[in-house]
N, C-alpha and C positions, 0 to 999 in steps of 0.2 A: 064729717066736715065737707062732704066733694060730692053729696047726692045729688046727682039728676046732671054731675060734670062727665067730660069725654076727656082721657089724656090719651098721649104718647109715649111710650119708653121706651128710647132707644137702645141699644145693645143690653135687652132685658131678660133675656137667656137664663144669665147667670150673677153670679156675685150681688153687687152693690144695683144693678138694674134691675134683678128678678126682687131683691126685697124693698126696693122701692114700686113696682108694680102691683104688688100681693099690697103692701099696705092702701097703696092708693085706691084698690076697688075695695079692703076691707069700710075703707071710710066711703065707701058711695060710688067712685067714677067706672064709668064704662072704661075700659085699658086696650090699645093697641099695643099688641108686643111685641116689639121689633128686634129680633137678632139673625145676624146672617148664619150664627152657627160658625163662625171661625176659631180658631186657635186663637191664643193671647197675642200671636207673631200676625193675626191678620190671615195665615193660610187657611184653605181648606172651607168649606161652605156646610150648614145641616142643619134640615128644618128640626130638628129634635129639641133644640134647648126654646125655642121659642114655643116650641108645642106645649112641652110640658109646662112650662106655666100658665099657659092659655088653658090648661087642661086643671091646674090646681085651684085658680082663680072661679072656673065654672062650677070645681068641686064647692067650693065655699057658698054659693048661689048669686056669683057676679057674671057680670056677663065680660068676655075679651075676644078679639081676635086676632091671629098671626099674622105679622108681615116680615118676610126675609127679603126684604131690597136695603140694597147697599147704600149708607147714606152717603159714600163719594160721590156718587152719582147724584148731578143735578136733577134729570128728569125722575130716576128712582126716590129720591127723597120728596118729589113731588107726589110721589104717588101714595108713601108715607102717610103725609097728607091727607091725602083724599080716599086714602082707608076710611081713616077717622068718619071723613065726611059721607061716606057712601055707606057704612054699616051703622051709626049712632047719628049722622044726621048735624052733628057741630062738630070743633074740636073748642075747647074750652085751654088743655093743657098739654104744654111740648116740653117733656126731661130728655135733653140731649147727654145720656150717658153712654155711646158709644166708644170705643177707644179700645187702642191696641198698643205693643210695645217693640220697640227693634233696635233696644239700649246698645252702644257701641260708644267709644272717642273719638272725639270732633276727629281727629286725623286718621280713624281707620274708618270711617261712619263713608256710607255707599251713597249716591245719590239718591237708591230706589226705596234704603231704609230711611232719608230723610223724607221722600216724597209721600210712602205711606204713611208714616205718622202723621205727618202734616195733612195729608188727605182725607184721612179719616177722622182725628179730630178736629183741627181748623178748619180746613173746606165745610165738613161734615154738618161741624155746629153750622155755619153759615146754611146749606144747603136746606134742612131742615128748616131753621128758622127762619131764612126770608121767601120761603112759602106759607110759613101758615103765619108770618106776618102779614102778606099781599091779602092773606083774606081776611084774616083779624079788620085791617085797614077796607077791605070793599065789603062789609059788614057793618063795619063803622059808617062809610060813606050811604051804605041801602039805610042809614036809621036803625037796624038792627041793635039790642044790648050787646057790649062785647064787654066781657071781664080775662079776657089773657089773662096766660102765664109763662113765661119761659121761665127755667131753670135747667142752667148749665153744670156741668160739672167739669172743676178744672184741678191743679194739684200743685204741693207747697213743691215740687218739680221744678214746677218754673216760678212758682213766688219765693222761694228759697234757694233756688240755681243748684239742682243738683247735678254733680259732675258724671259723664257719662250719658245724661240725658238732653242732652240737646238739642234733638228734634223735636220727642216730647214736651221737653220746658219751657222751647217756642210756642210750640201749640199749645200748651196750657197757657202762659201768660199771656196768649193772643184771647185768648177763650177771655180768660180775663177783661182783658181792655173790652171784647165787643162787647159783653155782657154790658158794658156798664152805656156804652153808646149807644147800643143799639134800648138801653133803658130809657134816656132820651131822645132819641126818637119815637120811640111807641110810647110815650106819657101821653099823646093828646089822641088816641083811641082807645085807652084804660087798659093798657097793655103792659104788665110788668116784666124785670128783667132781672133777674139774680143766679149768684154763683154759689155750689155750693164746695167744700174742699176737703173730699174725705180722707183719714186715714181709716184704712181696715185691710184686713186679711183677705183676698183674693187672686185670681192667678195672676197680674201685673204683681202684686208687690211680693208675691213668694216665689212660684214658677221663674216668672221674669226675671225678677230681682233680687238673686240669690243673696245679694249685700243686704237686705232687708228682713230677710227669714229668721233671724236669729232674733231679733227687735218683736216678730211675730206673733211668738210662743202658741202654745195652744191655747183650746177653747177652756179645757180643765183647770189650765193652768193661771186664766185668764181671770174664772172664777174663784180660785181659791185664791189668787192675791186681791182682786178688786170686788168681788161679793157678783161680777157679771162680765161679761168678754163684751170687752171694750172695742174689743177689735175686730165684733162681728161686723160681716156686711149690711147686717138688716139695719144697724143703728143710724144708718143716714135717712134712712125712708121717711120720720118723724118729719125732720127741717123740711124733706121735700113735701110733704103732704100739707104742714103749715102754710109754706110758700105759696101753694097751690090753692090756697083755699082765699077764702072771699075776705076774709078775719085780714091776711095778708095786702090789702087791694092798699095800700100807704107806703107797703115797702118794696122797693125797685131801684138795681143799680149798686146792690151788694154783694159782697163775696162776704161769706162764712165758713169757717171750719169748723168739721164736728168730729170730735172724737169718743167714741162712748158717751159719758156725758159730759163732758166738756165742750163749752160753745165758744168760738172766738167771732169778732166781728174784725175783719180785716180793712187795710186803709190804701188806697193807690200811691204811687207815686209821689212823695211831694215834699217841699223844699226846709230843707232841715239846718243850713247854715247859709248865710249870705254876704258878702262883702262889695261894697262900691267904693268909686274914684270917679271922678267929674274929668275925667279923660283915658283913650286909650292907653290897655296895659304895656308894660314893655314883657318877656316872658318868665325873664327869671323872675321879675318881681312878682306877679301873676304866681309862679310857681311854689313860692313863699307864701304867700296867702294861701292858694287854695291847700296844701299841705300842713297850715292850721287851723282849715277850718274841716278837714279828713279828721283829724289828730281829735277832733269834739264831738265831734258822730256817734251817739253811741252804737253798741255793739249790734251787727246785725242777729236778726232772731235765725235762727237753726233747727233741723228739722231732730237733730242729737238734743238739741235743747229743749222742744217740745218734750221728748219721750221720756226724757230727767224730771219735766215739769211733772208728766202724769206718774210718775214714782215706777219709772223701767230701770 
């Protein structure tokens, strides 16, 4: 599906990045493999995780190369960038799945573990993406074909509010909203925008997230109740490599969640009960209303509820 395309994939090391990279050149693209080699917490630095998939990828007869720059870093995520451009000659496609974890509550949570979360995925996505959008758009402007793609990766974290996560949840529903703006503004250089929202087994939701390990089960385990482990990493690579492809050039300014195989299309923000009066409220009255129109909401969706859906 992605012959003769150039992606990017960030924090592609490991997990959910490294089996969205392996698929992407299976299907055609030349692959940038961007991981700085840290810990799940963001510590410690190592070209090894990004090697060896550069190294699996070549094994297959694809072509890749490594980049360990930080994508906090504005000028470093420039250069991200202009890997792509300097070894393959375009970039065709940007998967911002970098991201780390530094789970705490709101009231013991440090300023440096809100800054890093926030730095690495919200800056992060930002950083990346409005560098190879500047070129997307002076590609556009030289006459050049441009078919973009961005695809972000955010989490039901912050579309579900989960407790504990709060810096995270930000940065993912931030990830969120840009996806979807930053879709409208790149419409009119044929630049697409989507999110995708995985659940799987990785060192964020098991390492990290020891509340979540038990939800995890194994790979065995995984198979012999569902016929396939639902909760492999590799199962998101599909959405992205679809996204990614030219078949996709209509859809832009979605969030999806994949789980195994189950696909949801997810919906933003938006107005679910409504009440008017042809003059200013007073507040108790006001407080009457809006507390029946709470009371007709239905239930919000749960991340406990999803995992009852898929039969956990």
């Amino acid at each position: 599906m992605l012959e003769g395309k150039v992606a990017i994939v960030t924090g592609a090391g490991r997990g959910i990045g490294r089996g969205e990279a392996l698929l992407l050149a299976r299907e055609g693209a030349k692959v940038v493999v961007n991981d700085v080699g840290g810990g799940f917490d963001g510590a410690g630095q190592h070209h090894g995780p990004a090697d060896e998939v550069v190294k699996e990828i070549r094994e297959m007869g694809g072509e890749a190369v490594p980049s360990y720059e930080s994508v906090v870093d504005f000028q470093a995520a420039k250069r991200i960038i202009e890997t792509a451009i300097e070894n393959f000659g375009k970039l065709d496609i940007l998967v911002n799945n970098a991201g780390i974890l530094r789970d705490k509550m709101v009231f013991n949570m440090t300023e440096e573990e809100w800054d890093s979360v926030i730095n690495v995925h919200l800056k992060g996505t930002f950083n990346c993406t409005r560098h190879a959008c500047a070129y997307w758009r002076q590609q556009h402007k030289a006459g050049a074909p441009v078919a973009g793609r961005i695809i972000n990766t955010v989490s039901d974290a912050g579309l579900l509010y989960n407790p504990g996560q709060s810096n995270y949840g930000a940065a993912k529903a931030g990830i969120a909203a840009f996806t979807i703006i930053v879709a409208k503004e790149m419409a009119r250089y044929n630049v697409t925008s989507n999110a995708v929202v995985p659940i799987a087994r990785t060192r964020l939701t098991t390492d990290a997230t020891p509340s979540l390990a038990p939800l995890m089960s194994t790979p065995e385990e995984m198979k012999e109740k569902f016929g396939f482990d639902i909760l492999a990493p590799e199962n998101i690579a599909p959405l992205v490599v679809y996204l990614a492809s030219d078949d996709a050039a209509d859809i832009t300014g979605k969030v999806i969640r994949l789980v195994g195989g189950t696909m949801w299309v997810l919906d933003s923000w938006r107005s679910v009960q409504k009440v008017s009066k042809n003059e200013r409220w007073i507040p108790q009255e006001l407080g009457v209303k809006l507390k029946e129109m709470i009371k007709k909401m239905p239930e919000p969706e749960t991340l406990e509820g999803i995992f009852r859906d898929l039969g956990f």
